[in-house]
DOFISE-200031 format. One record per residue (C-alpha): x negated, y negated, z; residue number from 1. Coordinates in steps of 0.25 Angstrom, whole numbers. Each point is the difference from the previous one (the first is absolute). Example, Ala and Ser with C-alpha at 12.3 -4.5 7.8 and 13.67 -1.06 7.14 Angstrom:
BEGIN
+-------+-------+-------+-------+
!     X !     Y !     Z ! gulum !
+-------+-------+-------+-------+
!   -49 !    18 !    31 !     1 !
!    -6 !   -14 !    -2 !     2 !
+-------+-------+-------+-------+
***
This chain:
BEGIN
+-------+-------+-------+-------+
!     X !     Y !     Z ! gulum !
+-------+-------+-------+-------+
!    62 !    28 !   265 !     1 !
!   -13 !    -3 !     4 !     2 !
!    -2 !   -15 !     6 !     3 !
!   -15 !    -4 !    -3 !     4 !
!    -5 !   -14 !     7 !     5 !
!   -13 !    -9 !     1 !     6 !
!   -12 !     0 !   -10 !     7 !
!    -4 !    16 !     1 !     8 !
!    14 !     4 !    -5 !     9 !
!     0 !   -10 !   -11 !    10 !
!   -15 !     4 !    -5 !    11 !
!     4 !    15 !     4 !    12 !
!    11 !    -3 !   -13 !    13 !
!    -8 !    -9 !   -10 !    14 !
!   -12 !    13 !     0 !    15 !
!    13 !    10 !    -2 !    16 !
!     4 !   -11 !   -12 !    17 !
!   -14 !     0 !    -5 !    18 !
!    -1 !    14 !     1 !    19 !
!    13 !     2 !    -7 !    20 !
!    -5 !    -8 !   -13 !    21 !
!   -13 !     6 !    -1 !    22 !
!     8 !    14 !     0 !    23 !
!     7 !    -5 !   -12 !    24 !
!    -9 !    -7 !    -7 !    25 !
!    -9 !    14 !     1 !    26 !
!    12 !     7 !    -5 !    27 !
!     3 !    -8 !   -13 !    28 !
!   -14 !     0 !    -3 !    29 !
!    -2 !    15 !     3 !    30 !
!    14 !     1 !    -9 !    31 !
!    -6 !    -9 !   -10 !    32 !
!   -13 !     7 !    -2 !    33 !
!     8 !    14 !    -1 !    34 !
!     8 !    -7 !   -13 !    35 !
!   -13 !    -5 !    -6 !    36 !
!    -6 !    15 !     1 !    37 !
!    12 !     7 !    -6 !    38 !
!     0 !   -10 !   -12 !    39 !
!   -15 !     1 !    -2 !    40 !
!     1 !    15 !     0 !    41 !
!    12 !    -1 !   -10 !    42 !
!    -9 !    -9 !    -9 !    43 !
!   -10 !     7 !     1 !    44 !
!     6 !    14 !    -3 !    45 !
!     8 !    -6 !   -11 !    46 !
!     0 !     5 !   -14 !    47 !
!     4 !    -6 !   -14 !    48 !
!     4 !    12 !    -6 !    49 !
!    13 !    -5 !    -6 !    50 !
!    -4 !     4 !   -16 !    51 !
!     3 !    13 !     4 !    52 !
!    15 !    -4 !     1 !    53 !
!     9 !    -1 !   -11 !    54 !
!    10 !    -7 !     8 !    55 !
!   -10 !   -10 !     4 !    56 !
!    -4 !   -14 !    -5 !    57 !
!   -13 !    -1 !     6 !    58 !
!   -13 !     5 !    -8 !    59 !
!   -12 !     2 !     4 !    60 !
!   -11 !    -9 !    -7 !    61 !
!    11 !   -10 !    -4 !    62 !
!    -4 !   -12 !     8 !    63 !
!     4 !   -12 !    -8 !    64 !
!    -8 !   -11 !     0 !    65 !
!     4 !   -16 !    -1 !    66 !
!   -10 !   -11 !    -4 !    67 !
!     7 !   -10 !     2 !    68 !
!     0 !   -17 !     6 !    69 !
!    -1 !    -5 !   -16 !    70 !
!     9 !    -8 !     2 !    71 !
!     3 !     1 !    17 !    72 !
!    15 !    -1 !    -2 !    73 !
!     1 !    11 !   -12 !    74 !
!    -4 !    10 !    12 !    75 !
!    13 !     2 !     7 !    76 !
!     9 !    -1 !   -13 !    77 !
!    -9 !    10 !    -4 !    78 !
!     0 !    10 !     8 !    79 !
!    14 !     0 !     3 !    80 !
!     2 !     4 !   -15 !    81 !
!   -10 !    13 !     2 !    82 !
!    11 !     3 !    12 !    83 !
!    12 !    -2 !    -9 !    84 !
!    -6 !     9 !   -11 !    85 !
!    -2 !    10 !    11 !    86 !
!    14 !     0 !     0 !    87 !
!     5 !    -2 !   -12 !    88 !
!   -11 !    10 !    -6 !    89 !
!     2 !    12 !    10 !    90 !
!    11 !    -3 !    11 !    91 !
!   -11 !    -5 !    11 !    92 !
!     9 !    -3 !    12 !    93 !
!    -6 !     3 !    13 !    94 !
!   -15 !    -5 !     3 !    95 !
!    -6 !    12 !     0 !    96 !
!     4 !     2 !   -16 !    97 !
!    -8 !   -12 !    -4 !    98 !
!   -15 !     0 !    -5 !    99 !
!   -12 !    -2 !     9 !   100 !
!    -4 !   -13 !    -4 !   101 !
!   -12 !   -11 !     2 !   102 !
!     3 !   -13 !    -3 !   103 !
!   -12 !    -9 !    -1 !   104 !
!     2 !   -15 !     0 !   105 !
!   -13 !    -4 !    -6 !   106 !
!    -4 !   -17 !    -1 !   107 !
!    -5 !    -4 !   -14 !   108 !
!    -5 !   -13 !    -6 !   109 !
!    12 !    -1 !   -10 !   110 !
!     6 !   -15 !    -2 !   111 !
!    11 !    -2 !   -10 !   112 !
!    -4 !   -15 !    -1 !   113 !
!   -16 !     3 !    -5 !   114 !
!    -8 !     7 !    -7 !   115 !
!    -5 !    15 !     6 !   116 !
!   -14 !     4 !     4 !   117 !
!     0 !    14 !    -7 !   118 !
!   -10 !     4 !     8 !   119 !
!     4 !    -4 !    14 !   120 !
!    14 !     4 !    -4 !   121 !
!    -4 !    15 !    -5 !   122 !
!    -9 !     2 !    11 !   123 !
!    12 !    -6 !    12 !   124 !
!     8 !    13 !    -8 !   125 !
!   -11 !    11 !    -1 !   126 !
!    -3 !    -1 !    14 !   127 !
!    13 !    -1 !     3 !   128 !
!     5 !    14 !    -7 !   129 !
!   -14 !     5 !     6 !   130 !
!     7 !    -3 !    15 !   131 !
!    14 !     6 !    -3 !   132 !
!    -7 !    12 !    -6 !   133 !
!    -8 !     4 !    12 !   134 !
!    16 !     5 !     6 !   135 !
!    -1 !    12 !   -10 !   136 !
!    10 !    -6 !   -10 !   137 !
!     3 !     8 !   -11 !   138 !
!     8 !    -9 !   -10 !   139 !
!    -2 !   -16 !     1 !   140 !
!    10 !    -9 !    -5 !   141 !
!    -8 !   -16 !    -2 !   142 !
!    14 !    -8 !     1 !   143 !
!    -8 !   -12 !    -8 !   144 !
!     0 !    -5 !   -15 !   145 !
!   -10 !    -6 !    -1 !   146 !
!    -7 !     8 !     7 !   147 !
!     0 !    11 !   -11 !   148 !
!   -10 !   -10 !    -9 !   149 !
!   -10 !     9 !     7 !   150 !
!     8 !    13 !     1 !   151 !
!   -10 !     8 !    -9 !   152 !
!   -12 !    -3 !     7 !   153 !
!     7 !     2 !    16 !   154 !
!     5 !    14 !    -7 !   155 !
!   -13 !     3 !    -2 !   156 !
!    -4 !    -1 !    14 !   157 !
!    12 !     7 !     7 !   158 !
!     0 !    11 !     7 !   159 !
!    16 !     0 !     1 !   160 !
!     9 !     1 !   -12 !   161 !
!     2 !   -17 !    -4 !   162 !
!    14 !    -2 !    -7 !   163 !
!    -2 !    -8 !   -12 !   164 !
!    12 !   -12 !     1 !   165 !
!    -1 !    -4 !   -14 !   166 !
!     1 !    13 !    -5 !   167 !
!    12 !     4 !     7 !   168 !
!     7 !   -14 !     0 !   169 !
!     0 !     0 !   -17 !   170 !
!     8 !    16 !     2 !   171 !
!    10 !    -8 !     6 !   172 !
!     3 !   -10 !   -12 !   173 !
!    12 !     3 !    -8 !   174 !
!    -1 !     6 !   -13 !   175 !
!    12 !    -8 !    -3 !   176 !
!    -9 !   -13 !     4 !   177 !
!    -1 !    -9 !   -11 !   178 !
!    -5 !   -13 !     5 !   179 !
!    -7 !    -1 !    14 !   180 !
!    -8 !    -9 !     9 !   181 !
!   -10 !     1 !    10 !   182 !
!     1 !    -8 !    14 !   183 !
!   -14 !     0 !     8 !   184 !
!   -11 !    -9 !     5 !   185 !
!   -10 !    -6 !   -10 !   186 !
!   -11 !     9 !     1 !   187 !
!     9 !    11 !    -1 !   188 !
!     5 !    -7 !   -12 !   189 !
!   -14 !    -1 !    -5 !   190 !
!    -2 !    14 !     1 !   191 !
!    11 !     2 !   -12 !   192 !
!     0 !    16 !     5 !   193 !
!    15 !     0 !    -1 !   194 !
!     2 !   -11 !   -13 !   195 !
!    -9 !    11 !    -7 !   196 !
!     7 !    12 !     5 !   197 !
!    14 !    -6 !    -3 !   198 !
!    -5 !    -5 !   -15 !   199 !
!    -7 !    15 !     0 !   200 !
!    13 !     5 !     3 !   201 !
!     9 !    -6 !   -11 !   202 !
!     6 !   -11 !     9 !   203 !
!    -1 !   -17 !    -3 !   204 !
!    -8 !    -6 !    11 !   205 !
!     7 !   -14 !     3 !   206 !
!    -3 !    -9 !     9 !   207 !
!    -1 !   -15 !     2 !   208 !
!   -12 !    -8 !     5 !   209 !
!    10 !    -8 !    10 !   210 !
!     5 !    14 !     6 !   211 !
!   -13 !     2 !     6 !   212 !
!     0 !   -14 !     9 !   213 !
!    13 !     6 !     4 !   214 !
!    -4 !    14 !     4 !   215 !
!   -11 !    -6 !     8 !   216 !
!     8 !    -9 !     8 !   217 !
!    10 !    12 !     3 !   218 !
!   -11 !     9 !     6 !   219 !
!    -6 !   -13 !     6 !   220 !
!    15 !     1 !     8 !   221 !
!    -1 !    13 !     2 !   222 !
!   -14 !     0 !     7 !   223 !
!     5 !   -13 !     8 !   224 !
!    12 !     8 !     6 !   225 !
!     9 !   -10 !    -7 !   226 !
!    16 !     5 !     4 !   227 !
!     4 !    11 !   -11 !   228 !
!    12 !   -10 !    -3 !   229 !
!   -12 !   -10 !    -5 !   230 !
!    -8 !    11 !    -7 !   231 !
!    12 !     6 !    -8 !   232 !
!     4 !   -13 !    -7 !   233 !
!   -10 !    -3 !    -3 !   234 !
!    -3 !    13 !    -7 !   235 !
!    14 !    -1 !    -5 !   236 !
!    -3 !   -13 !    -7 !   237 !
!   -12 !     6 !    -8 !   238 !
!     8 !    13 !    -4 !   239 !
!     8 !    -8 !    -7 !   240 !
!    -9 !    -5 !    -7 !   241 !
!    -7 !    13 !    -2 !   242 !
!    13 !     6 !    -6 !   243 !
!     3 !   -12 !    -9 !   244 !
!   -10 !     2 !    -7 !   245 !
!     4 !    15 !    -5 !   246 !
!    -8 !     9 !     9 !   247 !
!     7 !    12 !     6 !   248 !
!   -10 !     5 !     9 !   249 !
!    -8 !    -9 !    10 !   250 !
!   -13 !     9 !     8 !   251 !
!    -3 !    -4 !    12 !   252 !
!   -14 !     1 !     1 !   253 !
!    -3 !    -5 !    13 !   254 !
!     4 !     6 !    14 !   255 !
!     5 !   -11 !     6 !   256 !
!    10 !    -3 !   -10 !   257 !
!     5 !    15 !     7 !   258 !
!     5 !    -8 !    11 !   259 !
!    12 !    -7 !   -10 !   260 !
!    11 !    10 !     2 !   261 !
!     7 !     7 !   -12 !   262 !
!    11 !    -9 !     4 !   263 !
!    -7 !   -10 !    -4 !   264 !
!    -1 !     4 !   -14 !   265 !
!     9 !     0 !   -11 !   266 !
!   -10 !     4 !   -10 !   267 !
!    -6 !    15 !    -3 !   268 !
!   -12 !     0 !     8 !   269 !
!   -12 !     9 !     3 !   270 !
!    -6 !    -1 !    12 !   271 !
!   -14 !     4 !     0 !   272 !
!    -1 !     3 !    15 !   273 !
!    13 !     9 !     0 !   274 !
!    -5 !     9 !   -12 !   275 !
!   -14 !     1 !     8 !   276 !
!     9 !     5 !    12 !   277 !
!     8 !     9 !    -8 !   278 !
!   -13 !     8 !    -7 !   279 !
!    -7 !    -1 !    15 !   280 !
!    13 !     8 !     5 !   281 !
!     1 !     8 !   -13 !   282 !
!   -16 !     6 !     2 !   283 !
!     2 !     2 !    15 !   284 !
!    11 !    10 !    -6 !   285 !
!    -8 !     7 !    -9 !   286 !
!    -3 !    14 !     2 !   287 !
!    11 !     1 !    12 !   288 !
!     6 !    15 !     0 !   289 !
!    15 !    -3 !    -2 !   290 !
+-------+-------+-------+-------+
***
């Protein structure tokens, strides 16, 4: 062992220190810099060629695209029911067997207690598909009812593929559906897309002017964050009502009623947001080779 004493020692060991830091703090940058150029070279190099597998669920020009944020909460639950169609619909289990998705969580001036600004309300939507649709998106699923009172005309300026949730919520009615009922906000109400499709299609339209008073206070609950216990009595409470009164089938036309379990329910219901994520997954699938 070498005994080092008085002031020149210790500074001869604190510039060894120094020096010693400095070698490290070069190597892990160096380390550092020689990972971040493999994985730009791999990203750079990389090719999307996964059509040209059969045993591949990835295609090309399949980007699926989410408008979503009408309402906030719906988002999640919504997106969580694409996932599980994934599975359900073609066994997806590893990440890598999902769909390349862009989810856009657009602002819109929708209120459920006053009276909408067609305008400012079509506008906040069209710029908003106009955004999503600069990722290349093929397919668009607009998880929003109320949305769709302008479907035609956002269709109209698409360059991806728009779903139309109506459309495909009505194919999942029951032809054994005798008597059914409708639970959204007021202006989707107002809208009577899905009364004139139910009465179009051979179906009683029922519903009681008190049920909508209720429905808005559940969703008020839902957008509030209330606890699920809260939420679910009191959708409990008007289900009972609902079915009381003879109906068999109760449409959930709003997304944020998605957030209400199917435990919840005791009641056939269809849920507008769960068919939507069903045809989304369904046309991702088309013209897959087996």
């Amino acid at each position: 062992h070498t005994l080092f004493h008085g002031k020149k020692d210790e500074s001869f060991l604190l510039k060894k220190r120094r020096s010693f830091i400095l070698d490290e703090r070069k190597s892990r940058i160096n380390e550092r810099k020689i990972l971040n150029d493999m994985l730009g070279s791999l990203v750079a190099d990389a090719t999307f060629d996964a059509g040209t597998d059969g045993d591949d669920v990835f295609m090309s020009g399949k980007r699926l695209g989410i408008l979503a944020g009408m309402g906030p909460r719906s988002t999640a639950p919504f997106l969580e029911m694409v996932y599980d169609e994934c599975r359900r619909q073609y066994g997806a289990k590893y990440d890598d067997e999902y769909p390349e998705m862009v989810l856009f969580s657009w602002p819109t001036p929708f209120y459920v207690d006053r009276p909408i600004d067609d305008d400012a309300l079509f506008g906040a939507i069209a710029r908003g598909l106009a955004e999503l649709e600069k990722n290349d998106v093929a397919i668009t699923a607009m998880p929003c009812n109320t949305a769709h009172k302008y479907y035609d005309s956002l269709k109209a300026g698409a360059k991806s593929r728009l779903l139309d949730m109506v459309a495909i919520t009505m194919k999942g009615i029951s032809p054994d559906s005798g008597r059914a009922t409708v639970l959204a906000t007021k202006p989707t109400m107002e809208m009577n897309i899905y009364q004139d499709a139910l009465l179009g299609g051979g179906k009683e339209f029922v519903f009681l002017p008190r049920w909508q008073e209720s429905v808005l206070e559940l969703i008020a609950s839902i957008k509030s964050k209330e606890s699920m216990r809260a939420i679910a009595s009191r959708y409990i409470r008007l289900e009972k009502e609902i079915v009381a009164e003879g109906v068999d089938t109760i449409l959930f036309a709003c997304t944020d009623l998605s957030t209400i379990g199917e435990e919840h329910r005791s009641a056939r219901t269809i849920d507008s947001s769960k068919e939507l994520a069903k045809e989304l997954v369904a046309e991702y699938l088309k013209g897959k080779t087996p």
